[in-house]
C-alpha positions, 0 to 999 in steps of 0.5 A: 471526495463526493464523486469519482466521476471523471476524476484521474486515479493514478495506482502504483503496483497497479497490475495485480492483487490490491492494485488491480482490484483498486483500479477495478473498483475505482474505475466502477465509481467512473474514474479514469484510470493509469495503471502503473507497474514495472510489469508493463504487460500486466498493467497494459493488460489491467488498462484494457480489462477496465477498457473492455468494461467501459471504463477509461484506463491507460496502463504505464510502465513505472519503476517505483526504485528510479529517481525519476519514476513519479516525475514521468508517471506524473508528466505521463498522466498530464499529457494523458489525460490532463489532470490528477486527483488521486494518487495510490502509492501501492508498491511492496515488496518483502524479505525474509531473513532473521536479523542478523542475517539480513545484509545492509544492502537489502534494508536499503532495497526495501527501503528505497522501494517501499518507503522512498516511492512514497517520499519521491511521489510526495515530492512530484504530486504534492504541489499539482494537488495543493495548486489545485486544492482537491485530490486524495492519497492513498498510502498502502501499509499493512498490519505489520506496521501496526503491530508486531508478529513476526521477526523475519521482515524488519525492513518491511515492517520499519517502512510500513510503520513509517508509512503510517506515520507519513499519512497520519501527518499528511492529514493533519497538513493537506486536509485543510487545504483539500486534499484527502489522505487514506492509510490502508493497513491490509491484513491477509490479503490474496495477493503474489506479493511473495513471488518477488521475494528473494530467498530466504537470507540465513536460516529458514524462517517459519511464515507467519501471519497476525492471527487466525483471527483475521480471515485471508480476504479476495483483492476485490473486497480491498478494492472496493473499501479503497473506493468507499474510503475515498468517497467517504473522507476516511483516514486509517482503513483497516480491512479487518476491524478486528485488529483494533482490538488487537491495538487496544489491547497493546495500548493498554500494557504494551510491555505485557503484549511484546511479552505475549508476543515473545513467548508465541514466537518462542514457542511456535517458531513456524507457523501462522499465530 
């Protein structure tokens, strides 16, 4: 996409952390904005930020979990503003849990509201933007879906390794007719993506992040790579480059690295690797 002026960005979990930060940076590059969030308040009060700076934004309450969610954002925006052109499926949430004490009910949960967003917004914006033949997705996924660090967030993992997948075919499919894809794979991001969390399910688990490699980065700094990688047509967006040798180093003997990873964890059960 050569410009964002003028053009409508939609952003799911738009009211704080990555979301926020997006809609900001968007916003910057002359983008109008919807800021979508269960958090009514908090997207209203994102909306009236970027208002307040001389952008254009409206914020919408949105629950990604409803089956009708993306079918009213979607109606919302049209009848808002008239368009759509880019579409940020940004919601998660995690759990916590060793797995054999996570219940069938809460993979479900996870389930319907990281991954299945992103099958409802497919089905609801798809179309608009083939029809018209430009726009671009972006799909928030995360390091835990490239690589494993932890045991404690299977369903989080599963969903944002299945995210990454979703993209990688989505670009194979809608580039040719247009339509950009973007997979942004977050490391440590500042973000309260922990304050939804539930408690603990069985035995307390020791957090744990992908390594100290990776630098804790401010939401702001993600947003403006979301706005560049729009801009420049890029598919996968890491925001530490140095995880690719962290993927390298698994593509070369994958059974040696699930072992190295293995006898971390054994040994350090609780803290950050």
């Amino acid at each position: 996409m050569e410009s964002l002026h003028n053009k409508v960005a939609i952003i799911t979990g738009g009211s704080s952390g990555i979301g926020r930060a997006t809609a900001h940076a968007l916003a910057e590059h002359g983008a109008r904005i919807v800021v979508a969030d269960i958090n009514a308040e908090g997207a209203d009060t994102v909306a009236a930020d970027i208002t307040r700076t001389g952008g254009q934004a409206v914020g919408v309450r949105c629950d990604v979990a409803e089956e009708s969610a993306f079918d009213d954002l979607k109606a919302f925006t049209l009848g808002h503003f008239g368009q759509v052109d880019v579409v940020m499926n940004n919601v998660g949430v995690l759990t916590s849990g060793r797995p054999d004490h996570l219940p069938v009910e809460e993979w479900q949960r996870i389930i319907n509201i990281n991954l299945f967003s992103v099958v409802r917004s497919n089905a609801a914006f798809l179309p608009p933007l083939i029809e018209q033949g430009s726009g671009h997705i972006i799909n928030t996924a995360s390091f835990a879906g490239l690589f494993t660090y932890a045991y404690d967030r299977l369903p989080y993992a599963a969903c944002k390794a299945a995210i990454v997948q979703i993209s990688e075919g989505l670009r194979v499919y809608l580039h040719p007719q247009g339509i950009g894809v973007t997979v942004l794979c977050p490391g440590p991001v500042l973000t309260n993506i922990s304050a939804s969390m539930p408690p603990t399910f069985g035995p307390a688990v020791g957090i744990r992040g992908p390594g100290e490699q990776f630098a804790l980065l401010d939401p702001e700094v993600v947003g403006e790579q979301v706005a560049e990688a729009v801009l420049n047509d890029t598919f996968m967006l890491y925001t530490h480059d140095q995880v690719r040798d962290v993927l390298v180093d698994r593509a070369s003997d994958w059974n040696a690295f699930i072992a190295r990873q293995t006898d971390k964890i054994a040994q350090n059960p609780g803290i950050f690797l």
